[in-house]
KEVOGU-395029 format. One line per 5 residues: their letters; for each residue x, y, z of N, C-alpha, C, O. Coordinates in steps of 0.02 Angstrom, whole numbers, plus 50000, padded with zeros to 5 digits. Example, Ala and Ser with C-alpha at 12.3 -4.5 7.8 and 13.67 -1.06 7.14 Angstrom:
BEGIN
AS) 50660 49716 50390 50615 49775 50390 50660 49835 50390 50712 49834 50423; 50642 49888 50354 50684 49947 50357 50645 50002 50394 50670 50057 50402
END
This chain:
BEGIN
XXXXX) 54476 49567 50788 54504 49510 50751 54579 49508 50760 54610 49554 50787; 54605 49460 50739 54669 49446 50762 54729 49476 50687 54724 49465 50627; 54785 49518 50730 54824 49520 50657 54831 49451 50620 54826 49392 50636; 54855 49510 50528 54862 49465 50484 54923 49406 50515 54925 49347 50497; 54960 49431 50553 54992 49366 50572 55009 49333 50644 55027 49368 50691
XXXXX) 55003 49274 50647 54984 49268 50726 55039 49231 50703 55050 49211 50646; 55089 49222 50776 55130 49174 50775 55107 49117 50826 55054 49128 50855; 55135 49065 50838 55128 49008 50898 55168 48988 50910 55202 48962 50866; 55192 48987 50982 55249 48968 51013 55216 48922 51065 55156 48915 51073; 55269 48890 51101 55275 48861 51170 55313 48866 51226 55346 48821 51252
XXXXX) 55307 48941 51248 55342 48960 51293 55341 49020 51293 55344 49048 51239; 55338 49054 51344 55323 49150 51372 55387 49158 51341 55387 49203 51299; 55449 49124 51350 55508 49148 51337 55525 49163 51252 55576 49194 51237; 55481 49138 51203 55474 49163 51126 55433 49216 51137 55428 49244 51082; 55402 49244 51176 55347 49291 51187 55384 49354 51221 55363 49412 51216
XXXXX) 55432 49338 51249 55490 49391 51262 55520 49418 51223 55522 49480 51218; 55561 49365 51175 55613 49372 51085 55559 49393 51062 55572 49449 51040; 55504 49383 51053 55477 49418 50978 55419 49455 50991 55376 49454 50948; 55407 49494 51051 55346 49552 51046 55378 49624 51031 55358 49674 51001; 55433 49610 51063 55486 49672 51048 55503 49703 50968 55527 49757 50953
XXXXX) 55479 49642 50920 55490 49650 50855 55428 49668 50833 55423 49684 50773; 55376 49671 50871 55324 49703 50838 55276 49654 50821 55245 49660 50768; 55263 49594 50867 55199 49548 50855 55166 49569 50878 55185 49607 50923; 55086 49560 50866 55028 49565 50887 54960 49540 50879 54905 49567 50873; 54991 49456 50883 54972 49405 50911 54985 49358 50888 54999 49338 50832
XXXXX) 54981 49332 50953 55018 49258 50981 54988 49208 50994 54929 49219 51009; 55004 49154 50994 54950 49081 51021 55000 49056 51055 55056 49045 51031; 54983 49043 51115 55035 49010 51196 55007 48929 51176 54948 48911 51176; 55061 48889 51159 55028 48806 51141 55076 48745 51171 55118 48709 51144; 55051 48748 51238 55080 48705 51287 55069 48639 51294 55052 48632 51353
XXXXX) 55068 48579 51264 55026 48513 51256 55043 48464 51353 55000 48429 51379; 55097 48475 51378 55125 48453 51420 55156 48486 51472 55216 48500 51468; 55116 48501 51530 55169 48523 51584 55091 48524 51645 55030 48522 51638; 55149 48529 51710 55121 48527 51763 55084 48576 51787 55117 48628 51786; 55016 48588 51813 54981 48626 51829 55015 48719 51847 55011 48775 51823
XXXXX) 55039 48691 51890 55087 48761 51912 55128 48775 51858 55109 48821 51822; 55167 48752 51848 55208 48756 51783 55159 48799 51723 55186 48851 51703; 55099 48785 51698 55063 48797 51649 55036 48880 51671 55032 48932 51640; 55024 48862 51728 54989 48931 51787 55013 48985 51766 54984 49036 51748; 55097 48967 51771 55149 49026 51781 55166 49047 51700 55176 49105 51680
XXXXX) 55168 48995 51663 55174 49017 51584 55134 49052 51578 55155 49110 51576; 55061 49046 51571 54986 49092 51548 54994 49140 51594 54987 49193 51562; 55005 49153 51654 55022 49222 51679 55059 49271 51630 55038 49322 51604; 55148 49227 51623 55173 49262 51606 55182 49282 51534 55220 49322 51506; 55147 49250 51519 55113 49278 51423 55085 49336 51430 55105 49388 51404
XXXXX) 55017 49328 51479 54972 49383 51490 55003 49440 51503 54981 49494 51486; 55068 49430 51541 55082 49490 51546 55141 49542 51505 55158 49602 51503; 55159 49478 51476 55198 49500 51410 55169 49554 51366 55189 49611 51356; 55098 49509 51331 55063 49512 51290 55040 49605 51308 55046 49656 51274; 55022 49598 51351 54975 49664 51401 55036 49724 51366 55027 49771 51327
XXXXX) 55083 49703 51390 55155 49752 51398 55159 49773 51321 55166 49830 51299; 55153 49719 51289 55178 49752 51208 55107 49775 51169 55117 49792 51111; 55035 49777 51192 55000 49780 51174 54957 49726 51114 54907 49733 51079; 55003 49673 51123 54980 49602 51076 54917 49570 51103 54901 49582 51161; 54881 49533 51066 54840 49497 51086 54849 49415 51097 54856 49376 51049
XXXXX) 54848 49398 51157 54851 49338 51161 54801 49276 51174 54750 49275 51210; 54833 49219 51131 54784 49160 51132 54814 49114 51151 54869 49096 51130; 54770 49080 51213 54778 48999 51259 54755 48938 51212 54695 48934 51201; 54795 48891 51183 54784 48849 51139 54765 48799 51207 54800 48793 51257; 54701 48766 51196 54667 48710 51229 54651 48716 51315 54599 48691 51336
XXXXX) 54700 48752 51366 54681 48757 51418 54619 48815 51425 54629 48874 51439; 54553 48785 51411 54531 48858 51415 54499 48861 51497 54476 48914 51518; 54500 48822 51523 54466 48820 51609 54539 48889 51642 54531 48943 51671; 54605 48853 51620 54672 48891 51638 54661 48974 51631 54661 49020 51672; 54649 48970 51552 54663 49047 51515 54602 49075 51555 54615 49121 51594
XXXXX) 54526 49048 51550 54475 49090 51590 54485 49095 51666 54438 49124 51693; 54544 49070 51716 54548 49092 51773 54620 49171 51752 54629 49224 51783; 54633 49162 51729 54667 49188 51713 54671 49266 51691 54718 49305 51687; 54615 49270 51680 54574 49317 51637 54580 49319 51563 54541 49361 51542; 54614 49288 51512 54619 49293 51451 54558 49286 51412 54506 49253 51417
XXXXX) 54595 49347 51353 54522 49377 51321 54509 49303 51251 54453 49297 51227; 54572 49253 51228 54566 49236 51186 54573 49131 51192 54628 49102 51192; 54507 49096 51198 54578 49022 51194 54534 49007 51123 54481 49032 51104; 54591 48943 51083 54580 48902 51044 54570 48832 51055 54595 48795 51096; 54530 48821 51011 54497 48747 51038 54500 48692 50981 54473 48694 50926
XXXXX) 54540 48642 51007 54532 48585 50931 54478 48535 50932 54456 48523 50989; 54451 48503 50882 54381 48468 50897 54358 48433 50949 54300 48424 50968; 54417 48411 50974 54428 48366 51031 54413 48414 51106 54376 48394 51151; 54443 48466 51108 54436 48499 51158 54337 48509 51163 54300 48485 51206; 54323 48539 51122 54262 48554 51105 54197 48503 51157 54144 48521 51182
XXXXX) 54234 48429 51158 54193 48396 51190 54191 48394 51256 54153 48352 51281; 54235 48442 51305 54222 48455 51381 54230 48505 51388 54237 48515 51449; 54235 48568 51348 54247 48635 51350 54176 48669 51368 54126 48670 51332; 54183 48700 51434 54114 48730 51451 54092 48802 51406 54096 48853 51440; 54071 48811 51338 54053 48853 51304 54019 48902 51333 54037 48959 51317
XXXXX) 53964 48895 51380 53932 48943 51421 53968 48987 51443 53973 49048 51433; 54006 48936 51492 54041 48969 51529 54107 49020 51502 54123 49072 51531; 54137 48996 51446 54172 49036 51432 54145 49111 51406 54171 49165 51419; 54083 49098 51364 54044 49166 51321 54037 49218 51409 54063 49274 51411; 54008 49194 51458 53975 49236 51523 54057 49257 51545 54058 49317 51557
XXXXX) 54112 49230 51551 54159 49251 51553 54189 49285 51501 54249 49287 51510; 54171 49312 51450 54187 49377 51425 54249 49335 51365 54277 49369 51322; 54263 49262 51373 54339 49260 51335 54299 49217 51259 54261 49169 51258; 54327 49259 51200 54321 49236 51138 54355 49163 51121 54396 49136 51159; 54331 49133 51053 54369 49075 51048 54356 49070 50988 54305 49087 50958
XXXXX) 54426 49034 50959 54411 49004 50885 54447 48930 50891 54491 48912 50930; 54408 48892 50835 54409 48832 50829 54424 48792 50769 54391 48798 50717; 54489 48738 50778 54507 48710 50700 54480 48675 50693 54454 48639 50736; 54471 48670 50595 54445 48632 50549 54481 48617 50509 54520 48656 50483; 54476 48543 50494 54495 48528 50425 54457 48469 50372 54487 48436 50330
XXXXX) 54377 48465 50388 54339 48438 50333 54280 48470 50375 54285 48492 50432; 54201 48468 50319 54155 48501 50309 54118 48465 50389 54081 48506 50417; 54121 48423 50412 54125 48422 50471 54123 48438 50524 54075 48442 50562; 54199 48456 50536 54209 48491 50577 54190 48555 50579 54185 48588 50630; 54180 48570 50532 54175 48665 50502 54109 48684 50523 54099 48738 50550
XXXXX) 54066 48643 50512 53986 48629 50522 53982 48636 50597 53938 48670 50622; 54022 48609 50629 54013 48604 50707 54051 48680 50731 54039 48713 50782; 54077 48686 50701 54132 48739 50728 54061 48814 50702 54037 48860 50735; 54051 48796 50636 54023 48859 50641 53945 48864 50687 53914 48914 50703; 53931 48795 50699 53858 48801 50762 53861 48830 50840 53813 48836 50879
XXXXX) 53940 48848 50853 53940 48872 50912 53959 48937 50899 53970 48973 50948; 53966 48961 50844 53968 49042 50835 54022 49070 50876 54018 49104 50927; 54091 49042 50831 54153 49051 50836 54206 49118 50846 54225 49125 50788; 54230 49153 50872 54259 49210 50858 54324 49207 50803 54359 49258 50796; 54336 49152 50771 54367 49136 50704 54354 49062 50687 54314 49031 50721
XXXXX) 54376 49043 50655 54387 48972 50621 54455 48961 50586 54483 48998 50545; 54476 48904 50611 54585 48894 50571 54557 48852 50524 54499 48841 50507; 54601 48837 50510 54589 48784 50439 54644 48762 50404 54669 48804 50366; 54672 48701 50406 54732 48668 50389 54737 48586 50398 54707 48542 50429; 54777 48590 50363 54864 48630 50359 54845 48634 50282 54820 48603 50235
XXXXX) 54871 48691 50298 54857 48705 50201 54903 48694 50162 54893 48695 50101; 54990 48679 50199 55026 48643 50157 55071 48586 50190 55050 48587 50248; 55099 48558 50188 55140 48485 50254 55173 48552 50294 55191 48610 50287; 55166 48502 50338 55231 48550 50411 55244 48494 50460 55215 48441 50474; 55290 48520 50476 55333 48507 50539 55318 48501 50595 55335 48455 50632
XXXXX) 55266 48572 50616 55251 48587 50683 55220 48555 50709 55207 48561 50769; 55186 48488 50654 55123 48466 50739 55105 48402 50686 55095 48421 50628; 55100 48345 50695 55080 48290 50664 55019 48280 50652 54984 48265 50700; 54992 48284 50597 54909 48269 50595 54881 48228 50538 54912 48233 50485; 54827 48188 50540 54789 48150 50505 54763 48162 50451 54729 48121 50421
XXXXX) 54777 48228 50428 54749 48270 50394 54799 48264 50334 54857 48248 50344; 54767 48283 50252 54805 48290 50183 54802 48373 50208 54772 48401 50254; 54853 48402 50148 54867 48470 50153 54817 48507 50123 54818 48496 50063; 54775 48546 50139 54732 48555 50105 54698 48607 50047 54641 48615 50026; 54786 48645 50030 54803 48667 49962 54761 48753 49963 54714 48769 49999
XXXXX) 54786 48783 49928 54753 48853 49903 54668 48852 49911 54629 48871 49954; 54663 48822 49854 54590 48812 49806 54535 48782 49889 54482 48811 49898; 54548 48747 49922 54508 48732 49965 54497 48782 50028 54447 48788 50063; 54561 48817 50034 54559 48886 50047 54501 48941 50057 54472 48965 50106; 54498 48949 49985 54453 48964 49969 54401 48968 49967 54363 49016 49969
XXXXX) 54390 48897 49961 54313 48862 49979 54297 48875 50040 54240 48893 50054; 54335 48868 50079 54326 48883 50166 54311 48961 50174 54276 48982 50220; 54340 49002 50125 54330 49063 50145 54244 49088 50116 54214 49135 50141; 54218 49051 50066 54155 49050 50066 54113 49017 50110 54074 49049 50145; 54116 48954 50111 54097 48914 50181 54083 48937 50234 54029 48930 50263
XXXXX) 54129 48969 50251 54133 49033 50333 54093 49087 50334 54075 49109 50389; 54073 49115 50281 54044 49163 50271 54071 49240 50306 54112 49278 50279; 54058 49245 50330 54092 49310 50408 54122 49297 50447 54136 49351 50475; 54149 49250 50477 54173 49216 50501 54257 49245 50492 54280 49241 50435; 54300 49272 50540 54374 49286 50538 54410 49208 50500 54398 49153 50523
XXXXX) 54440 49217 50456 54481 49149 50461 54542 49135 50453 54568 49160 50403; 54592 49082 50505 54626 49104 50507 54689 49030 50486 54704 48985 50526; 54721 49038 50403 54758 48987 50384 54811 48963 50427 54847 49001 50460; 54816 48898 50427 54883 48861 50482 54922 48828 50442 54895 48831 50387; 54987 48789 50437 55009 48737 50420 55053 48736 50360 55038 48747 50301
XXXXX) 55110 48722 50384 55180 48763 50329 55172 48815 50297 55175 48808 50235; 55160 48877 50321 55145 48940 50301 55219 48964 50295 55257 48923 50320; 55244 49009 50273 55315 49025 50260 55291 49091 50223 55240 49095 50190; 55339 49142 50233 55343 49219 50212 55305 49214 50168 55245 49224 50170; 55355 49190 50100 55345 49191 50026 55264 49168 50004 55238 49183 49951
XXXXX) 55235 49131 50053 55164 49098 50041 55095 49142 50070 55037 49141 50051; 55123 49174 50116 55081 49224 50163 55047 49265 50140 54989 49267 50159; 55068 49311 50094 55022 49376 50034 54958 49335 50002 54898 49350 50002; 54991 49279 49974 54953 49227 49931 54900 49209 49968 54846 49216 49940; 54898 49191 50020 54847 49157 50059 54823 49223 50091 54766 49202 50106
XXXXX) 54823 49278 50111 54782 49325 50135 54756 49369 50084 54746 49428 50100; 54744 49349 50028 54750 49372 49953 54676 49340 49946 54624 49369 49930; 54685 49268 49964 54664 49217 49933 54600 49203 49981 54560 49158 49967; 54591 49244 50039 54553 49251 50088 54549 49239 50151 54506 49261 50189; 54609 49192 50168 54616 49210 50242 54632 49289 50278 54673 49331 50260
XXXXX) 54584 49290 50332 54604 49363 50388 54681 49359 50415 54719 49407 50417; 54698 49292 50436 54759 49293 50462 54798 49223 50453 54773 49167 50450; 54870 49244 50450 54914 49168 50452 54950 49148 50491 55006 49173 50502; 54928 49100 50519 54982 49081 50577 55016 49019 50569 55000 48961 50554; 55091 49062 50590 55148 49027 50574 55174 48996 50640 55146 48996 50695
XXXXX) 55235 48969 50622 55261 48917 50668 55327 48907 50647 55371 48944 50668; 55340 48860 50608 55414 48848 50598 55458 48900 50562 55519 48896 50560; 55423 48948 50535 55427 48964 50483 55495 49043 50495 55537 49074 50463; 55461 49037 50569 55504 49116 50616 55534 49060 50669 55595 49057 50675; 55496 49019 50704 55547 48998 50773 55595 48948 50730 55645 48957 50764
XXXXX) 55607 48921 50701 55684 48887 50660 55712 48934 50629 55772 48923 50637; 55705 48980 50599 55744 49053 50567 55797 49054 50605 55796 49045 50666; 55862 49069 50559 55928 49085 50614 55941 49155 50649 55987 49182 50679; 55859 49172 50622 55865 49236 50672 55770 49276 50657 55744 49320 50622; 55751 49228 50703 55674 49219 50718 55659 49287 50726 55605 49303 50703
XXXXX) 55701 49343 50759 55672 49401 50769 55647 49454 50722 55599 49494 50720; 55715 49434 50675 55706 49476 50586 55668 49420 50541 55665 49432 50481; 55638 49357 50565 55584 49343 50508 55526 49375 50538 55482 49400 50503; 55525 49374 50595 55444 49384 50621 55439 49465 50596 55380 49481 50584; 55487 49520 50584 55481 49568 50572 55492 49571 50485 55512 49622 50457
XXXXX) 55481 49525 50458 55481 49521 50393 55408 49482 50380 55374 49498 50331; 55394 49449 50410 55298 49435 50417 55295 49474 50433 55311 49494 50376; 55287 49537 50470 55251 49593 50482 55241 49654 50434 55192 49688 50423; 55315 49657 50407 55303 49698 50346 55269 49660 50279 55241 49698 50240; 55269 49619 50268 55214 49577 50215 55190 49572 50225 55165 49541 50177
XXXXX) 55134 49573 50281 55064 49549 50299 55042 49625 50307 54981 49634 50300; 55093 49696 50325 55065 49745 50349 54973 49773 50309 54917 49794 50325; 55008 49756 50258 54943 49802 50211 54873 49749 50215 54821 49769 50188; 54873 49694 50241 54808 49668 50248 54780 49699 50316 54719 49707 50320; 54812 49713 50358 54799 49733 50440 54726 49776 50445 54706 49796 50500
END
């Protein structure tokens, strides 16, 4: 399962600044770039990742991450509908998949997920979505919902909120703005690590 705190970046080069501080795991989340271009990022995560002993996750390229050899991609509902599932399970690479109504969750848990996200559990910045925030208490509900299922909270997560929500039943929290806008991303991500340590 993935540590209590995963960060997500867009670019090997945050994967450089902050494994050194002691992450151990990451989500590589590239929406735009040229084949080669993308090639050479997921390489050079992989081999980041390898180096510091982190675990890394390919957000949506999963045809990329499975040439690649990566053990981990994530998939949003959308992806789900040309994503060769077979093929990824016979290739050995795990996957988890976001939710954010009973829906999606339903579908997500019929392909027998190696986690489930679930957000945004409070407004953010990082990524524009259609979605209301979907608060503590529903949280919760998801963490029954899931049953066994790893799960893993997204969406304006911030230090001070992080205990609370892995308290509250998420396995892990992954952040975003919360360390890469920090005026010094390297000592927040090592301040998520010491607050999240004791769920690990």
């Amino acid at each position: 399962m993935l540590d209590p705190f995963y960060i997500l970046v867009d670019s090997s080069d945050w994967l450089a600044r902050l494994l050194p501080s002691g992450v151990r795991a990451a989500q590589l989340r590239i929406k735009d770039a040229a084949p080669e271009k993308l090639k050479a990022e997921i390489e050079r995560a992989s081999a980041l990742c390898d180096r510091h002993g982190a675990q890394l996750v390919i957000n949506d390229h999963w045809q990329e991450a499975m040439d690649a050899g990566c053990d981990y991609v994530h998939l949003g509902q959308e992806d789900l509908d040309h994503a060769d599932m077979p093929a990824l399970r016979r290739a050995g690479v795990r996957y988890g998949v976001s939710t954010h109504n009973h829906e999606e969750l339903d579908r997500a848990l019929s392909l027998e997920p190696d986690y489930i996200a679930f957000g945004p559990i409070y407004d953010t910045v990082g990524k524009d979505l259609p979605f209301a925030p979907q608060g503590m208490e529903r949280l919760k509900l998801w963490r029954e919902l899931a049953g066994g299922y790893p799960l893993v909270a997204i969406g304006g997560i911030t230090l001070e909120r992080a205990p609370d929500l892995l308290k509250a039943g998420a396995d892990s929290v992954a952040v975003i703005s919360d360390v890469l806008a920090a005026p010094d991303p390297e000592a927040r991500a090592r301040a998520f690590i010491e607050a999240t340590r004791e769920f690990a």
